[in-house]
C-alpha positions in Angstrom: -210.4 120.2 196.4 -211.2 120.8 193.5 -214.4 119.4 191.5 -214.1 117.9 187.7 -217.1 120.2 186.6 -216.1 123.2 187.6 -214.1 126.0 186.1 -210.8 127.3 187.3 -208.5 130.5 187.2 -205.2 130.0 185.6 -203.3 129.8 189.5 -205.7 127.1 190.3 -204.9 125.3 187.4 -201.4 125.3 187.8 -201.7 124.0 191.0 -204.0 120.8 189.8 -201.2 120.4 187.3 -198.2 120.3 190.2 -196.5 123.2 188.5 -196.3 127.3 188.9 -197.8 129.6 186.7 -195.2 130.5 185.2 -195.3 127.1 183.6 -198.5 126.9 183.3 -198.8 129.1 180.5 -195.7 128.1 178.8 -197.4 124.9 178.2 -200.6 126.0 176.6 -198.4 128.3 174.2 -196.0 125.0 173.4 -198.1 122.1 174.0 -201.0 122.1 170.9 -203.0 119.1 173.0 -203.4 121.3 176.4 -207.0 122.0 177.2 -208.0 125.5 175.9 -209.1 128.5 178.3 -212.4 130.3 177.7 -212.5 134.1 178.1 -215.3 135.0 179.9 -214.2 138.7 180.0 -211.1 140.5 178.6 -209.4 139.9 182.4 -211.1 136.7 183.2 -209.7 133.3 182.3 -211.1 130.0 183.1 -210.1 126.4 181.7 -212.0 123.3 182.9 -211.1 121.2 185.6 -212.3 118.2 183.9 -210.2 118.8 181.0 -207.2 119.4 182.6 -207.4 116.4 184.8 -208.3 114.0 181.6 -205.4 115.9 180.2 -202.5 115.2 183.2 -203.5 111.6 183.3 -202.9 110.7 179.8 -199.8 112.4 180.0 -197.0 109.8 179.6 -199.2 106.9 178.7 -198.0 105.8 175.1 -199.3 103.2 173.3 -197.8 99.5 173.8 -196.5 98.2 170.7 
């Protein structure tokens, strides 16, 4: 389980999402509004689990007109 303030690796991330990792990073090169990862070294990648669960869940809730 994962916690909403805690970082995550990119496979981790993928999983919160329901996708692979493949996927994963197709969507933060096409999607603009995907959370951003943080670098913490040149082979360490981390995005926040907060974000990316804030991010699924408004995911197909459009405005009612």
């Amino acid at each position: 389980m994962v916690s909403q303030n805690q970082s995550v690796r990119p496979k981790q991330a993928a999983e919160l999402l329901g996708i692979g990792v493949a996927t994963f990073w197709r969507w933060l090169k096409d999607r603009p509004d995907m959370p951003k990862a943080r670098k913490l070294s040149p082979r360490c990648t981390v995005f926040d689990a907060g974000e990316l669960i804030a991010w699924r869940d408004a995911q197909g809730k459009e405005p009612q007109q």
